[in-house]
C-alpha positions in Angstrom: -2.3 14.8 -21.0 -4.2 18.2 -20.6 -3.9 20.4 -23.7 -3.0 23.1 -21.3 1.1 22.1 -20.9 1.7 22.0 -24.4 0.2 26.0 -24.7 2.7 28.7 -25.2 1.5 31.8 -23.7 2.4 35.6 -24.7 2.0 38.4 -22.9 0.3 40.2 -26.1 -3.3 40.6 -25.6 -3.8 39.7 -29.3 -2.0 36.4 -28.5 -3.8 33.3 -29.1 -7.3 32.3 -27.0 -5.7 29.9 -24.2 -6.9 26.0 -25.2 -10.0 24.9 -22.6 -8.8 23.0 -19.9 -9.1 18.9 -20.4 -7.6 17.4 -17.5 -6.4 13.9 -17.2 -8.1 11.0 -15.7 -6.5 10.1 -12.5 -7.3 7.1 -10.0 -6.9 9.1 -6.6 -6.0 5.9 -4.2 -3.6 8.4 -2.2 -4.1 10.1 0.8 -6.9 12.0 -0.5 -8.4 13.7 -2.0 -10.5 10.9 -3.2 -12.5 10.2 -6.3 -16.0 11.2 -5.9 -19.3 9.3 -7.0 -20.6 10.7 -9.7 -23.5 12.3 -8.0 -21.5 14.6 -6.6 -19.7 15.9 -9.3 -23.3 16.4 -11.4 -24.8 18.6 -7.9 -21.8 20.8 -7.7 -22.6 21.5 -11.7 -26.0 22.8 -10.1 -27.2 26.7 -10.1 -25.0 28.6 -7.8 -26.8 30.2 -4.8 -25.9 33.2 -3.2 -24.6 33.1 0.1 -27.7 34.8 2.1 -30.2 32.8 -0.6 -33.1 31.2 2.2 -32.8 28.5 0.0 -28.7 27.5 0.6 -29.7 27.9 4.5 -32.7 25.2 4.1 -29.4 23.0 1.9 -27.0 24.3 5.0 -29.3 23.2 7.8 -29.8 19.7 6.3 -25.9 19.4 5.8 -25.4 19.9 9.3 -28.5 17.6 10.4 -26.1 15.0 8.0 -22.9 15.7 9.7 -24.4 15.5 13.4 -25.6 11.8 12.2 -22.2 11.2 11.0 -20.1 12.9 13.8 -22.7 10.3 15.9 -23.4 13.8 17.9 -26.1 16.0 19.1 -23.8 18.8 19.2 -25.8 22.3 18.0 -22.4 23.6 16.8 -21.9 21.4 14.1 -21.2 23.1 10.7 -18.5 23.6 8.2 -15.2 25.8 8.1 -14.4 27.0 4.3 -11.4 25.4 3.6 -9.5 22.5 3.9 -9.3 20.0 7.4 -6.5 22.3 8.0 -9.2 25.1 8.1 -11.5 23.2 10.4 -8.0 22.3 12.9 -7.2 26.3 13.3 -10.7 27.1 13.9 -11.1 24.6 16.6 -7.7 25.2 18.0 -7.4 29.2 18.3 -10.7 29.2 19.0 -10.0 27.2 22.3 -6.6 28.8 23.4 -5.9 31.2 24.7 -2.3 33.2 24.8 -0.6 31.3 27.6 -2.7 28.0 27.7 -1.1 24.9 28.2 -1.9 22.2 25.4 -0.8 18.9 25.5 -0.3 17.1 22.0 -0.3 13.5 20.9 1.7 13.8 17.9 1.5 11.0 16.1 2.4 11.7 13.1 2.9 14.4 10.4 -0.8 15.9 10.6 -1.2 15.3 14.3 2.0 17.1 14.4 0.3 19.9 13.2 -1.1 20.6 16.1 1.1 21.5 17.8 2.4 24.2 15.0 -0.7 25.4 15.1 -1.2 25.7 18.9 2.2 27.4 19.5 0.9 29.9 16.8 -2.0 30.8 19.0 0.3 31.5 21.4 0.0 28.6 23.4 2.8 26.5 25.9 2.8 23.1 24.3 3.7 19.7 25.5 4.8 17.0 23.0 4.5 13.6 23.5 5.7 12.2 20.3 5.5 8.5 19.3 7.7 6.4 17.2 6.5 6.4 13.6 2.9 3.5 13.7 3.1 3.3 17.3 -0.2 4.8 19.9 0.5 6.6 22.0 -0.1 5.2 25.7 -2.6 6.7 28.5 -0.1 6.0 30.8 2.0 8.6 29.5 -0.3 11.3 29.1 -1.2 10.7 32.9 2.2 11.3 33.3 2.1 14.6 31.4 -0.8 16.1 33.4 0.8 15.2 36.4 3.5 17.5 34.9 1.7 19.8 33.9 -2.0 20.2 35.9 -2.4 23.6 34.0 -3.1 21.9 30.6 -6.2 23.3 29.4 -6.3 20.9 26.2 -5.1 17.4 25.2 -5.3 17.2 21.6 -4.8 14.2 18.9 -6.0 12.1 15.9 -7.9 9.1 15.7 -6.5 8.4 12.0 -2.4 9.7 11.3 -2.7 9.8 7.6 1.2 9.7 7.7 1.6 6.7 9.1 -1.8 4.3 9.2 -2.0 4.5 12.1 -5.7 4.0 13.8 -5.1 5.4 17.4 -7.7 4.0 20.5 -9.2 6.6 22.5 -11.4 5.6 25.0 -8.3 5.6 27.9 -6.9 8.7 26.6 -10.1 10.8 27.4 -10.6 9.1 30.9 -7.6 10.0 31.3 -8.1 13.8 29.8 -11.6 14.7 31.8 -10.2 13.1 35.1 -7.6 15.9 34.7 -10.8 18.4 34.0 -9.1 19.3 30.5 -10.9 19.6 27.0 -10.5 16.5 24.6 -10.0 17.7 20.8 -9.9 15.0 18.3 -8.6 15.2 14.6 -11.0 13.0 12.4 -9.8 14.7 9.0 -9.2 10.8 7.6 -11.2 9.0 9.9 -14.7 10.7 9.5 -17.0 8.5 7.3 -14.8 5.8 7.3 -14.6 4.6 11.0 -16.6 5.1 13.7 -16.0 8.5 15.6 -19.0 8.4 18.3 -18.1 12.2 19.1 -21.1 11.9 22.4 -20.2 8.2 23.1 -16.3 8.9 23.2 -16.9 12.2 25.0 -15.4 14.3 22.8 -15.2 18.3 23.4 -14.1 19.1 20.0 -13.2 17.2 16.5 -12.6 18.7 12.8 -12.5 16.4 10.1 -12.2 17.4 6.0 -14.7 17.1 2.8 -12.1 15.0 0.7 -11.2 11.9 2.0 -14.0 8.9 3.5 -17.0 11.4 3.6 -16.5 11.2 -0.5 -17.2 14.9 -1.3 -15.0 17.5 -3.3 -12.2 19.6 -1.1 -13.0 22.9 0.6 -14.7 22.2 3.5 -13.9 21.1 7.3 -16.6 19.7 9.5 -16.4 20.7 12.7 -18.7 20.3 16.3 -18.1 21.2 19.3 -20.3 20.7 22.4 -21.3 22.7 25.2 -18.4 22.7 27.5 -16.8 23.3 24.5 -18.4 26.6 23.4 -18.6 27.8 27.2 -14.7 27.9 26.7 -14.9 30.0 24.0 -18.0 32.0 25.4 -16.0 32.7 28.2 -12.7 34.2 26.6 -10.5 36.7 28.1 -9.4 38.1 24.8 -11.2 37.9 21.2 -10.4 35.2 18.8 -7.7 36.0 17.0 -9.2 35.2 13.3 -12.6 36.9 12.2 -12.8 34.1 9.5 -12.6 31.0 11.9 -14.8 32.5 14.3 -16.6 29.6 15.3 -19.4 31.1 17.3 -20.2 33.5 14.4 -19.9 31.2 11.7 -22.2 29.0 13.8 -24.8 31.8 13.9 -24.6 31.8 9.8 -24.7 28.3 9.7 -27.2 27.6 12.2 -29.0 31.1 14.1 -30.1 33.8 12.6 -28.0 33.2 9.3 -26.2 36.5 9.8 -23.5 37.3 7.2 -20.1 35.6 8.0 -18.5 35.3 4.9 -19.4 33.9 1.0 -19.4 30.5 0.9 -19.7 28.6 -1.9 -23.2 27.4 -2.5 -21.5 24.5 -4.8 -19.6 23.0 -2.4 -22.3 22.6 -0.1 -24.7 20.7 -2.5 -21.0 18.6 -3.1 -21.1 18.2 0.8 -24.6 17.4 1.5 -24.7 14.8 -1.3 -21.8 13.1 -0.3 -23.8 12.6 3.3 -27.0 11.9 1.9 -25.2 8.5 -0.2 -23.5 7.9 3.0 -27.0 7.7 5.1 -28.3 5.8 2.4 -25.7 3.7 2.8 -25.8 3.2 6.8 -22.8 3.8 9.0 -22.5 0.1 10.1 -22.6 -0.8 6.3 -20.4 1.6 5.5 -17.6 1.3 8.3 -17.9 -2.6 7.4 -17.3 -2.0 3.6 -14.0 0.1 4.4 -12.9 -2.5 6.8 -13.5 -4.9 4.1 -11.4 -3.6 1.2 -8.7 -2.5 3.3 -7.6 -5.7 4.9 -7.9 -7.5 1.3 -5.5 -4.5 0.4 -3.2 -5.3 3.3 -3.5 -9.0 2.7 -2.2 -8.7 -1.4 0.3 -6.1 -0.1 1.7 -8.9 2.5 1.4 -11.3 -0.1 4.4 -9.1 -2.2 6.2 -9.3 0.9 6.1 -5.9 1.6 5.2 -4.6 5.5 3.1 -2.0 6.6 4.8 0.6 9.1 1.6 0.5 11.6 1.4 -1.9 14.6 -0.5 -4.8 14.1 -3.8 -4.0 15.8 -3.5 -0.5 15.3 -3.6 -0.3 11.6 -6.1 2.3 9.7 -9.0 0.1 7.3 -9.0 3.6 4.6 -5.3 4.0 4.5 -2.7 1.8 4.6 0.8 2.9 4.7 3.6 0.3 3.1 7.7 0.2 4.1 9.6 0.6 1.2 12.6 -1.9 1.0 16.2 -0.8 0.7 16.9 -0.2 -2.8 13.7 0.1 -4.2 12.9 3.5 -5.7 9.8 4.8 -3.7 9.8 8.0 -5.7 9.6 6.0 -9.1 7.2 3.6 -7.6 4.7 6.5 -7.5 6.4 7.8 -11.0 5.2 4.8 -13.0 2.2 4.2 -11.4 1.3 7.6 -12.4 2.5 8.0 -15.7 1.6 4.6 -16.7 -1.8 3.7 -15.2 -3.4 7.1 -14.1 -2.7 6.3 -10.6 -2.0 8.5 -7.9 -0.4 7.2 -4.7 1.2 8.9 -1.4 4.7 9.2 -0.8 5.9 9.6 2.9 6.4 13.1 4.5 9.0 14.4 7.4 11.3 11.4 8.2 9.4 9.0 6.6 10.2 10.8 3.0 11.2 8.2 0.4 10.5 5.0 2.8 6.8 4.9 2.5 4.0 4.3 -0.4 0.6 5.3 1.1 -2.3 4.1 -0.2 -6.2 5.3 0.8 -9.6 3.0 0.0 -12.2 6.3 1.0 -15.4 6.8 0.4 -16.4 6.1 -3.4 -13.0 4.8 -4.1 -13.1 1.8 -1.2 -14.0 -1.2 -3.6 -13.2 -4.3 -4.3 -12.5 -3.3 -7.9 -9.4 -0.7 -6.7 -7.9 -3.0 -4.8 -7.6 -5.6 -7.7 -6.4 -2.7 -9.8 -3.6 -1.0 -7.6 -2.8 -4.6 -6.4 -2.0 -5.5 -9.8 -0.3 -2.5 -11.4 2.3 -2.8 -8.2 2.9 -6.4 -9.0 4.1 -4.6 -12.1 5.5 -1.1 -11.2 8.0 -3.0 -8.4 10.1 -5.1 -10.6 10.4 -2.0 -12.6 12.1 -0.2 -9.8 14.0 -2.6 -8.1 12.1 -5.0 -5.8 11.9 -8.6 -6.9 8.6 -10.4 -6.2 8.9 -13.9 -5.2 5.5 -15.4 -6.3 4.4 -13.1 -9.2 0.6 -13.2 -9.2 0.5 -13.9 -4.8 -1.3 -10.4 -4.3 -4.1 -11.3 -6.2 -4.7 -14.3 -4.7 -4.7 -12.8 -1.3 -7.1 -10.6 -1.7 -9.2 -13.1 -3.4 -8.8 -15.1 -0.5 -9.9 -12.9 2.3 -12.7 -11.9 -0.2 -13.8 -14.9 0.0 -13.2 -15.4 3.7 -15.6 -12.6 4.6 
């Protein structure tokens, strides 16, 4: 444990030197953030750079050369927000509304949710169409919701809910968004780096994703791009945005024009960021889409194997994070207790309605291998007898994910 809980401060100034921090170790198979590969960590112990340095542009411009490949876009606004994916989701957001505009949300979950916090904020009329917890949501009824409401300047969603596990199609529902002449804004906060996104393929206006999760870099930055008919939107504002910070045309300037001063950012994040997208191109996306599918169906198969279930549909279940039902009178909360306190384990609980019936459990980036998935698979198999749930064939989880190892 971290020397820093057992201090005692004072408020004397001739009290005892604070002890140097020494954190613990912690396997972060959670929702994210994520473990990073090593390489990242030594970059972001590089010199800092100071925010107008020519040098961090020449870093920043071949970040954003990265994050076009891995967006799968050409789009010229293609940068990073300071902060975290819920950084990038307000800048794309109030950027795009307008007091007044209609928004209709597909609110999947507890982050897609978000949008539509963040949209009535802006000052926007928003339309819900909520889904049951794991379930996609179907083109049919957003047709139906345009037809309602033809004013809707936006349809917004995520391709990954992190709350639930759930991997949501969209090909029908942007056919069915651009027939309707309305912008298409994507959430890939857990998605991006993990699965395919295709931003230019997909047609997609508008998408913000985060640093911490499948791209494998440290938290504190939100990709985002937008493409042309997106920043004609913007361009073409009645009033000004409402936040100088997430001013997405001016931040693009920094990032990409004439490097004009928009705010300090933090040189060390960026080395972080363009690290993390350098091992991923190194990797290849088809390699690496193929390696997160991999790991997370051998997860899913051990989990199954307990006799657990997962709360997604079948065929609509997220490869990075896979969200298991908690059985009546098993403890969730000391499920994720001992798995901390005794293995160094971190793992997500559910949120909103879902609190205390859900274990959540991401394979991102670095931490997508074949050697976490042996090791969380095995410290359950030991952690659920602890806290009420009896396993049938001790030792079955293993097995299955052997198997399907060997299957593929």
């Amino acid at each position: 444990m971290s020397q820093i809980c057992a201090h005692t401060y004072t408020s004397s100034s001739e009290g005892a030197t604070p002890p140097e921090l020494n954190p613990s170790y912690r396997l972060l198979l959670g929702p994210g953030p994520c473990n990073v590969d090593p390489r990242v960590l030594r970059v972001g112990a590089a010199p800092q750079l100071g925010h107008l340095d020519p040098e961090l542009f020449a870093i920043m411009q071949e970040t954003a050369v990265l994050l076009r490949w891995l967006f799968q876009t050409e789009n010229e606004l293609t940068c990073c927000v300071s902060g975290s994916g819920f950084s990038g989701a307000e800048a794309v957001l109030t950027n795009l509304l307008e007091p007044g505009d209609t928004l209709i949300a597909g609110s999947l979950g507890y982050f897609s949710g978000k949008i539509v916090d963040i949209s009535r904020r802006a000052g926007a009329h928003v339309v819900v169409l909520a889904t049951e917890p794991g379930q996609p949501l179907d083109a049919a009824v957003l047709e139906q919701a345009f037809k309602e409401h033809p004013e809707a300047k936006i349809f917004a969603t995520a391709i990954a809910e992190t709350s639930t596990g759930l991997h949501q199609p969209l090909i029908d529902l942007e056919r069915v968004t651009h027939a309707h002449n309305a912008l298409f804004v994507v959430d890939t906060v857990c998605a991006l780096g993990g699965l395919p996104v295709q931003v230019d393929a997909l047609h997609i206006d508008a998408s913000y994703a985060g640093s911490q999760k499948c791209i494998g870099a440290l938290p504190g930055l939100a990709p985002v791009t937008l493409n042309e008919r997106a920043v004609e939107v913007i361009k073409k504002r009645r009033t000004p945005v409402q936040s100088y910070y997430l001013d997405l045309l001016a931040l693009n300037r920094y990032w990409n024009g004439d490097h004009s001063y928009h705010h300090t950012i933090c040189s060390n994040l960026v080395y972080g960021m363009y690290e993390a997208l350098r091992i991923a191109h190194a990797e290849g996306l088809e390699a690496r889409f193929a390696r997160h599918q991999l790991h997370g169906d051998a997860l899913k198969a051990g989990i199954k194997a307990m006799g657990l279930e997962l709360l997604a549909q079948p065929g609509y279940q997220l490869p990075v994070l896979t969200a298991i039902l908690i059985p009546e009178g098993v403890d969730e909360v000391a499920v994720r207790k001992a798995l901390l306190n005794e293995y160094s384990i971190e793992v997500g609980g559910g949120l909103g309605e879902l609190k205390g019936r859900l274990i959540r459990i991401g394979l991102m980036g670095y931490n997508a291998s074949r050697q976490n998935v042996y090791t969380v698979l095995s410290t359950l198999e030991h952690v659920l007898p602890q806290c009420g749930y009896t396993l049938s064939q001790p030792g079955a989880a293993l097995k299955a994910a052997e198997a399907h190892y060997q299957a593929h």
